[in-house]
HTML snippet that shows the backbone in 3Dmol.js (N, CA, C, O; Angstrom):
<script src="https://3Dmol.org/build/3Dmol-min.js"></script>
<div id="view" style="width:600px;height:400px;position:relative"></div>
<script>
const pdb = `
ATOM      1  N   UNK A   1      10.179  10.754   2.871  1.00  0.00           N
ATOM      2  CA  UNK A   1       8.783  10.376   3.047  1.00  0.00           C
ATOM      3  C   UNK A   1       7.930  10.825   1.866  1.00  0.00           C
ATOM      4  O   UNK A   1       6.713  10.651   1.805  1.00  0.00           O
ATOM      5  N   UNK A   2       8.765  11.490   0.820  1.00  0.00           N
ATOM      6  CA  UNK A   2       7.962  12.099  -0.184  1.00  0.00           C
ATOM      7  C   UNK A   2       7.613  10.835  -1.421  1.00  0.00           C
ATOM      8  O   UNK A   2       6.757  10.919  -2.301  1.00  0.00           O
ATOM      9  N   UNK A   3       8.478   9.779  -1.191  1.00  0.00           N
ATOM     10  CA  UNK A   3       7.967   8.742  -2.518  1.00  0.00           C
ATOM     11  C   UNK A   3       6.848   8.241  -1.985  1.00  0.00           C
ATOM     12  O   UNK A   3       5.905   8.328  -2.772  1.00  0.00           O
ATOM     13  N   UNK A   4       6.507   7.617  -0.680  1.00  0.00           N
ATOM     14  CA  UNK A   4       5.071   7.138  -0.185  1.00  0.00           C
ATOM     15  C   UNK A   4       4.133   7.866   0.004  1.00  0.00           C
ATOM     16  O   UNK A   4       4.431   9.010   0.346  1.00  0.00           O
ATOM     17  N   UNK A   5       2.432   7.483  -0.150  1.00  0.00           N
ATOM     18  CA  UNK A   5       1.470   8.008   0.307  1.00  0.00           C
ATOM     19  C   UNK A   5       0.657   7.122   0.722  1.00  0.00           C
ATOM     20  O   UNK A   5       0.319   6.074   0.172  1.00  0.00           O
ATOM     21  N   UNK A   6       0.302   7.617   1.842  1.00  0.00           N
ATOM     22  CA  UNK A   6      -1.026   6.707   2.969  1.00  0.00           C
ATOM     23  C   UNK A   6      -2.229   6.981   2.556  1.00  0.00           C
ATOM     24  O   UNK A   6      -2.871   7.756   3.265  1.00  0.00           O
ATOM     25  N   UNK A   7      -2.835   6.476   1.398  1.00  0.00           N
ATOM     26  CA  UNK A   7      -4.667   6.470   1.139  1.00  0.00           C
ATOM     27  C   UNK A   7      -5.081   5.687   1.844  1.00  0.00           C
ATOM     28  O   UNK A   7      -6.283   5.829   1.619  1.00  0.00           O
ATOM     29  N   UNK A   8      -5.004   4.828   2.658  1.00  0.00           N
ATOM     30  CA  UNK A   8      -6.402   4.564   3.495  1.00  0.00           C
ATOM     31  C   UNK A   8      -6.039   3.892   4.468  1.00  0.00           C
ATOM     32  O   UNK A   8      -5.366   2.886   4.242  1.00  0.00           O
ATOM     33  N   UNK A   9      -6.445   4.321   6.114  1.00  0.00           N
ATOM     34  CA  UNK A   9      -6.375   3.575   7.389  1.00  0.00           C
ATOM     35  C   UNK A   9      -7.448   3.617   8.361  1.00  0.00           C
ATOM     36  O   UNK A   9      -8.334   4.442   8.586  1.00  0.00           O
ATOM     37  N   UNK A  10      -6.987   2.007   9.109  1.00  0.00           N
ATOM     38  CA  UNK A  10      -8.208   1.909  10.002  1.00  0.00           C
ATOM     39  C   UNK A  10      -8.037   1.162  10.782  1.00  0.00           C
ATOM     40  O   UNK A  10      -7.323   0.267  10.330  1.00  0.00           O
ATOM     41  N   UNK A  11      -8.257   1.030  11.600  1.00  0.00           N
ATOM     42  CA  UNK A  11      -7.928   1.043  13.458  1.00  0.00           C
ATOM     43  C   UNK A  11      -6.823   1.591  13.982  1.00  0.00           C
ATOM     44  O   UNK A  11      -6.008   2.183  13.274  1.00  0.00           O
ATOM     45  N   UNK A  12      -6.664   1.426  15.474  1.00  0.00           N
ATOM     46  CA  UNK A  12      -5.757   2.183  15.996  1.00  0.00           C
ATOM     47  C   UNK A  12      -4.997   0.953  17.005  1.00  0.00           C
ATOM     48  O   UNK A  12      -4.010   1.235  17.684  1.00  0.00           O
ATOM     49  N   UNK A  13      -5.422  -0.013  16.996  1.00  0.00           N
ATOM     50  CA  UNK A  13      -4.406  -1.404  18.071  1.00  0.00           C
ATOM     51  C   UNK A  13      -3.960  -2.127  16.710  1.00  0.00           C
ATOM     52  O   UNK A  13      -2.811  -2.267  16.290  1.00  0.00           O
ATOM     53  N   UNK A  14      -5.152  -2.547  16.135  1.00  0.00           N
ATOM     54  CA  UNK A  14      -5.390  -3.542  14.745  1.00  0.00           C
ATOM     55  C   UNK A  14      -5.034  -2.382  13.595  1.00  0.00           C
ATOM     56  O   UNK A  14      -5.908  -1.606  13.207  1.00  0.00           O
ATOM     57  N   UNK A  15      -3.954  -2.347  13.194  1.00  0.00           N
ATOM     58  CA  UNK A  15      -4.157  -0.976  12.322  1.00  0.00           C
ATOM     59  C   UNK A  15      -3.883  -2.164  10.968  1.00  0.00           C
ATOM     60  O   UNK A  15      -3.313  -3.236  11.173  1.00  0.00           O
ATOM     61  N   UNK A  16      -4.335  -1.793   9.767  1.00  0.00           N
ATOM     62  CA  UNK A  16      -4.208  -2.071   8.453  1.00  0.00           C
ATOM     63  C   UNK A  16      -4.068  -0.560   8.013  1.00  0.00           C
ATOM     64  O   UNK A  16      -4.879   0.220   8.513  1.00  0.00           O
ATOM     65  N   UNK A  17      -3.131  -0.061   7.135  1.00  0.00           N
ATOM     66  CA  UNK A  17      -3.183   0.575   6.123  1.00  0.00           C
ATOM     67  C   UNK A  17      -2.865   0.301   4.591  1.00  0.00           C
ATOM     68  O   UNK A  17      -2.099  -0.653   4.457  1.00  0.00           O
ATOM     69  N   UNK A  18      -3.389   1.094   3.017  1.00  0.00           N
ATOM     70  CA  UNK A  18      -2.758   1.298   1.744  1.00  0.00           C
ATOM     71  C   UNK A  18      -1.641   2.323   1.605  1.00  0.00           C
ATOM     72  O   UNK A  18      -1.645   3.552   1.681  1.00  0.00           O
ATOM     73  N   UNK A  19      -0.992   1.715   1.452  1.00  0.00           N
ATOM     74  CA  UNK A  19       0.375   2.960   0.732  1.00  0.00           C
ATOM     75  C   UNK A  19       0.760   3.056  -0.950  1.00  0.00           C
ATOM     76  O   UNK A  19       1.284   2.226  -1.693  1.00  0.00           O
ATOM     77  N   UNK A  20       0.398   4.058  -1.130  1.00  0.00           N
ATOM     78  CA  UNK A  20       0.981   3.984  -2.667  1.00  0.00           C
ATOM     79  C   UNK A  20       2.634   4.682  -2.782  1.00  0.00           C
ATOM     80  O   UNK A  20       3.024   5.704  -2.218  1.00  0.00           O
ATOM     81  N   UNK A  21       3.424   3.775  -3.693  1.00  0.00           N
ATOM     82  CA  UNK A  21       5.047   4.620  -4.101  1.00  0.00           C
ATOM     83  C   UNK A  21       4.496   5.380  -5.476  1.00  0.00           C
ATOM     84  O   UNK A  21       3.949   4.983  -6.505  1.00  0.00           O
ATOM     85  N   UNK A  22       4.775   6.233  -5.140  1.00  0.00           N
ATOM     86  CA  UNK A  22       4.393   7.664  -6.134  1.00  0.00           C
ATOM     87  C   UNK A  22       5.146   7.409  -7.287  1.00  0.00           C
ATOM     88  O   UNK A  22       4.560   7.670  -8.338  1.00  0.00           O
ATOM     89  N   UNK A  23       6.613   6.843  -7.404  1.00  0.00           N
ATOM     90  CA  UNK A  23       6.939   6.376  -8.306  1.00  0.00           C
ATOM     91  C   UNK A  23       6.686   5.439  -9.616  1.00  0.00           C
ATOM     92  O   UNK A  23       6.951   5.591 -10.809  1.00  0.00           O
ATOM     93  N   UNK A  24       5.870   4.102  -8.649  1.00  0.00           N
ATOM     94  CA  UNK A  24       5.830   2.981  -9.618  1.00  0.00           C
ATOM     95  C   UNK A  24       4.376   2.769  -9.493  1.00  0.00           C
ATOM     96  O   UNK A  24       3.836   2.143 -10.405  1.00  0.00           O
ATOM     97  N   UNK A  25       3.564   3.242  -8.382  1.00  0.00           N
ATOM     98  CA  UNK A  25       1.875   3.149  -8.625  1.00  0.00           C
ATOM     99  C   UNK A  25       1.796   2.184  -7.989  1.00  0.00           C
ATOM    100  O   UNK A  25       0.643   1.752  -7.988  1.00  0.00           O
ATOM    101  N   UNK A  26       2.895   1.256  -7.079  1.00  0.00           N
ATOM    102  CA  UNK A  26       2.322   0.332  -6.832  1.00  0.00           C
ATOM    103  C   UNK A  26       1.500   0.224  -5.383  1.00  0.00           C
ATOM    104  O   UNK A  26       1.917   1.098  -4.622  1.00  0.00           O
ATOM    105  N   UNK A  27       0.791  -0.331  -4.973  1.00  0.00           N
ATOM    106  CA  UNK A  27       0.137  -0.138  -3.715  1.00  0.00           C
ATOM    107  C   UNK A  27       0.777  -1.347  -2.683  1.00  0.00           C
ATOM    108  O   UNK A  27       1.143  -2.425  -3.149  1.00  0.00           O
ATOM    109  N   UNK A  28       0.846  -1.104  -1.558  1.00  0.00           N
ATOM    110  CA  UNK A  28       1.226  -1.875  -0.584  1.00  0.00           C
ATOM    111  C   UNK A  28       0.244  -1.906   0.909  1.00  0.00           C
ATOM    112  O   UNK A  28      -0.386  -0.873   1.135  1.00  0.00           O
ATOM    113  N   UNK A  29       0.128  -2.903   1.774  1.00  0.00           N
ATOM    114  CA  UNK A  29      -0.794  -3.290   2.130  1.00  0.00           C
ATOM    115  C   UNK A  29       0.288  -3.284   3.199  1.00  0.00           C
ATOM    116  O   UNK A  29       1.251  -4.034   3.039  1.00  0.00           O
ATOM    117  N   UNK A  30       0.201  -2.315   4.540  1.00  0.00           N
ATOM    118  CA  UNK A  30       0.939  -2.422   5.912  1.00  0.00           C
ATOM    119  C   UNK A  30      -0.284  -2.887   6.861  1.00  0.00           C
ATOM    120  O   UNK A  30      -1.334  -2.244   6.871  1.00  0.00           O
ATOM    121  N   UNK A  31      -0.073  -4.174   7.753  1.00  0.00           N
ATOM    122  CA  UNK A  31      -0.842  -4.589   8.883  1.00  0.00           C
ATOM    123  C   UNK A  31      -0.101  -4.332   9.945  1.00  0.00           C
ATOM    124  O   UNK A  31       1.011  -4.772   9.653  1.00  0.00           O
ATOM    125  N   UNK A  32      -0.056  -3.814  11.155  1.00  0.00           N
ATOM    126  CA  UNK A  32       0.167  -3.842  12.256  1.00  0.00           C
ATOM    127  C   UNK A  32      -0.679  -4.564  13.273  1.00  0.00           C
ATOM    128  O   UNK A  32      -1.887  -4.409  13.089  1.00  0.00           O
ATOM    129  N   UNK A  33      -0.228  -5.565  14.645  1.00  0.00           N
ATOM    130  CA  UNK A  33      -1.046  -5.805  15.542  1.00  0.00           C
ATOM    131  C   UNK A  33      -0.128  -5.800  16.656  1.00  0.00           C
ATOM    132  O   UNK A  33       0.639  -6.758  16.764  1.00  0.00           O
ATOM    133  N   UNK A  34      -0.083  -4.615  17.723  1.00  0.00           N
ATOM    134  CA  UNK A  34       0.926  -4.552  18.893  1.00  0.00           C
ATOM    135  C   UNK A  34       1.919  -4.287  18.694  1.00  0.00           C
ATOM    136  O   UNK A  34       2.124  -3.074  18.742  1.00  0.00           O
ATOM    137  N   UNK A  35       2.943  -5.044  18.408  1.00  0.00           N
ATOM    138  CA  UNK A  35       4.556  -4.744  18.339  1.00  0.00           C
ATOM    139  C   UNK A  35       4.826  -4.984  16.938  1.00  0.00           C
ATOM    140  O   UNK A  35       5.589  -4.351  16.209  1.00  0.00           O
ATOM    141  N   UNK A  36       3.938  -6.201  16.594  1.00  0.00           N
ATOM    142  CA  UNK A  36       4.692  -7.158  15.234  1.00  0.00           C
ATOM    143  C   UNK A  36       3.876  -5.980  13.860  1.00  0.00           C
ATOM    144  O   UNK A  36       3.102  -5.039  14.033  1.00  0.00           O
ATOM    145  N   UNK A  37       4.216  -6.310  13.099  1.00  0.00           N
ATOM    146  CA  UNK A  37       3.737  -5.611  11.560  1.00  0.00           C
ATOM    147  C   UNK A  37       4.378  -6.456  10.437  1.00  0.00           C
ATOM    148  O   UNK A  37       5.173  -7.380  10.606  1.00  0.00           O
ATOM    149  N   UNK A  38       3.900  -5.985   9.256  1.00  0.00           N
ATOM    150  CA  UNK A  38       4.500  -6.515   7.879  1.00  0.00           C
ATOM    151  C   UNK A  38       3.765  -5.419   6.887  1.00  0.00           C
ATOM    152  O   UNK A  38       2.771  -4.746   7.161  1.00  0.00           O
ATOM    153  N   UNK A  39       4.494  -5.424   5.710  1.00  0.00           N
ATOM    154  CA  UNK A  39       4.434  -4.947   4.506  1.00  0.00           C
ATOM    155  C   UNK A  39       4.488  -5.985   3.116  1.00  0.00           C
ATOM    156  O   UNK A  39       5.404  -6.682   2.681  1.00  0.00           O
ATOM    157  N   UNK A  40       3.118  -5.763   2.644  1.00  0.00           N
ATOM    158  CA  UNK A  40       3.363  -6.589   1.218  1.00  0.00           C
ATOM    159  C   UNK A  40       2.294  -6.048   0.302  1.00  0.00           C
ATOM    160  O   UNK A  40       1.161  -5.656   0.581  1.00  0.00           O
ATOM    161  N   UNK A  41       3.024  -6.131  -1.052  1.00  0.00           N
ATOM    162  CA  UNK A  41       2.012  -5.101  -2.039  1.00  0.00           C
ATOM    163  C   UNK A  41       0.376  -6.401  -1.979  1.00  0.00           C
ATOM    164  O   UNK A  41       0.198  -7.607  -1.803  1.00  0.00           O
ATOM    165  N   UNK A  42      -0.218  -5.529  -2.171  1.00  0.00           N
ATOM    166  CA  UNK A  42      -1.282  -5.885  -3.130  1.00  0.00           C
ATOM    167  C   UNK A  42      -1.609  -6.514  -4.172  1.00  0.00           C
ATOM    168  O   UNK A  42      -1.140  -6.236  -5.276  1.00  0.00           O
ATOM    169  N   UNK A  43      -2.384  -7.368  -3.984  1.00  0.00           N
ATOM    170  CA  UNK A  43      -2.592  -8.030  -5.435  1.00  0.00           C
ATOM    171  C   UNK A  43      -3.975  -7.933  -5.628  1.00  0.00           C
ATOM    172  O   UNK A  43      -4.876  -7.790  -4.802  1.00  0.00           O
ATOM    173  N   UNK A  44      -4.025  -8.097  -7.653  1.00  0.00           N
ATOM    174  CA  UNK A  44      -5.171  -8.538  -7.799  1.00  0.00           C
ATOM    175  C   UNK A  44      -5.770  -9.773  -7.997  1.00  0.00           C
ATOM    176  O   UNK A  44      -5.193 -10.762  -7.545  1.00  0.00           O
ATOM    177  N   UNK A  45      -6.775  -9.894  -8.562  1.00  0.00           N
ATOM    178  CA  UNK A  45      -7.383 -11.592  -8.786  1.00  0.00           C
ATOM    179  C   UNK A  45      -6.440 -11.982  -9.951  1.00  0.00           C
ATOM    180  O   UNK A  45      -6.583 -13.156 -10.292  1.00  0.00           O
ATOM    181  N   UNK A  46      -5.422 -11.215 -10.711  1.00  0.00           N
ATOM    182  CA  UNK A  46      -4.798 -11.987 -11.188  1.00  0.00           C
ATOM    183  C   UNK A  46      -3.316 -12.453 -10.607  1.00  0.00           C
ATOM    184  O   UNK A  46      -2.564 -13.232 -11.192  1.00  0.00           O
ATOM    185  N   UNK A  47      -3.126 -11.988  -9.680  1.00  0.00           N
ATOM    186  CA  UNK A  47      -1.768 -12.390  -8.653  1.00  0.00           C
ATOM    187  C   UNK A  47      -0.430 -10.989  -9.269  1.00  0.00           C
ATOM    188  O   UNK A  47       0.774 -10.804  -9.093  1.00  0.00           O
ATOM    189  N   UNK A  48      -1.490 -10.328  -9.982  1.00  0.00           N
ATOM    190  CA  UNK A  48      -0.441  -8.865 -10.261  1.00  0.00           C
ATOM    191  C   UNK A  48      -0.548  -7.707  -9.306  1.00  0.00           C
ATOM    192  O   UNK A  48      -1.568  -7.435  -8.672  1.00  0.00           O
ATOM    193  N   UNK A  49       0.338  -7.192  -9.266  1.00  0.00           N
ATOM    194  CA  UNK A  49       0.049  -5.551  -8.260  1.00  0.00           C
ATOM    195  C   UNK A  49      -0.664  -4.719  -8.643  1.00  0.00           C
ATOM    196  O   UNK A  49      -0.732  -4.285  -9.793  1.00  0.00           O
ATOM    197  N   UNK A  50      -1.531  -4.272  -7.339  1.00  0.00           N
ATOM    198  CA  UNK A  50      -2.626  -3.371  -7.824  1.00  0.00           C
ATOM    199  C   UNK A  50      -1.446  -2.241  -8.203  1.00  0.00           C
ATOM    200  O   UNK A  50      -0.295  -2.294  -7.770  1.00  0.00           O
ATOM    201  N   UNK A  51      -1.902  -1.341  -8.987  1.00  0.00           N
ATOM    202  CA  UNK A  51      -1.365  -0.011  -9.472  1.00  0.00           C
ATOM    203  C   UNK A  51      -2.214   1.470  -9.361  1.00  0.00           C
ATOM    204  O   UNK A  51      -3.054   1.783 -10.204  1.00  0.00           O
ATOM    205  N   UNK A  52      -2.035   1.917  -8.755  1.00  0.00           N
ATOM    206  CA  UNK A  52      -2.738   3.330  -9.076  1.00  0.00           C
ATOM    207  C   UNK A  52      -2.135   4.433 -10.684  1.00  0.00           C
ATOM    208  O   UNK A  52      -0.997   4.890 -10.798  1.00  0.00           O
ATOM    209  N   UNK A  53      -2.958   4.561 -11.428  1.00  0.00           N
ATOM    210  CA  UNK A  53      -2.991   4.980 -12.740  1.00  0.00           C
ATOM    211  C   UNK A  53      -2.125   5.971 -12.269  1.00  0.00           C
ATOM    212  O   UNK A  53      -0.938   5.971 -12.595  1.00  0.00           O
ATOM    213  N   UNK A  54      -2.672   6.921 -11.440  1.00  0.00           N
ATOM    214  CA  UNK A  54      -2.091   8.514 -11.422  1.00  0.00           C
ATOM    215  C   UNK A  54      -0.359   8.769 -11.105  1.00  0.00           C
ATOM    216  O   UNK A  54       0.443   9.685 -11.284  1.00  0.00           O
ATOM    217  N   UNK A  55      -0.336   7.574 -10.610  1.00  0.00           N
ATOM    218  CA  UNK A  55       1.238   7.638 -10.131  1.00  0.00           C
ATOM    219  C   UNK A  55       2.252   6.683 -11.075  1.00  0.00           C
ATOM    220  O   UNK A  55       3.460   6.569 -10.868  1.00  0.00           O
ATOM    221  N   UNK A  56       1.443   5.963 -12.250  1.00  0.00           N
ATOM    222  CA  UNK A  56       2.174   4.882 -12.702  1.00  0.00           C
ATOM    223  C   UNK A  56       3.249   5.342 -13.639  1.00  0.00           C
ATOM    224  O   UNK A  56       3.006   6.511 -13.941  1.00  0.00           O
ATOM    225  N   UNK A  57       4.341   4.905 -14.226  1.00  0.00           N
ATOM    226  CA  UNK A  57       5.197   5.208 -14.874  1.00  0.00           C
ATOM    227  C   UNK A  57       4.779   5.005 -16.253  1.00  0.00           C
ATOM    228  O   UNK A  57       5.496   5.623 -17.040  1.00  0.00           O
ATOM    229  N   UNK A  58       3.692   4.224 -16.880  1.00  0.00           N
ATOM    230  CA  UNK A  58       3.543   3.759 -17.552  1.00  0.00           C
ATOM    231  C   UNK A  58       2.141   4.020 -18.142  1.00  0.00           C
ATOM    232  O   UNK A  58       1.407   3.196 -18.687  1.00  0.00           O
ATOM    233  N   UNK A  59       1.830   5.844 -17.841  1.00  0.00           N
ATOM    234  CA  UNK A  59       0.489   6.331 -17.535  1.00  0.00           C
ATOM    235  C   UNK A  59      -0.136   6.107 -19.101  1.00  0.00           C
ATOM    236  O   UNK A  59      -1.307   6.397 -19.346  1.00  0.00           O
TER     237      UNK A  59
END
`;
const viewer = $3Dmol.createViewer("view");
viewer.addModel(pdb, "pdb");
viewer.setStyle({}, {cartoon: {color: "spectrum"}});
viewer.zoomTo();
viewer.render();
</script>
């Protein structure tokens, strides 16, 4: 559990959270609603992955 980190969540039925991999910076976007969920990174307006600087490989 040490390569992921959870910066930001909100609700508790409807949950959306951000996860960053500490490794590659990249951010990922977990939705939950009831049973079902999915995981998919983030993008920006240019259709690239958001990155967090602090974690990037490529600082």
């Amino acid at each position: 559990m040490d390569r992921f980190e959870k910066v930001y969540s909100q609700g508790v039925i409807d949950i959306m959270e951000i996860w960053v991999d500490r490794e590659t910076g990249i951010n990922y976007l977990w939705r939950q609603k009831g049973n079902s969920g999915g995981l998919t990174p983030l993008l920006n307006e240019n259709g690239q992955p958001v990155i967090t600087k602090q974690y990037s490989v490529n600082k």
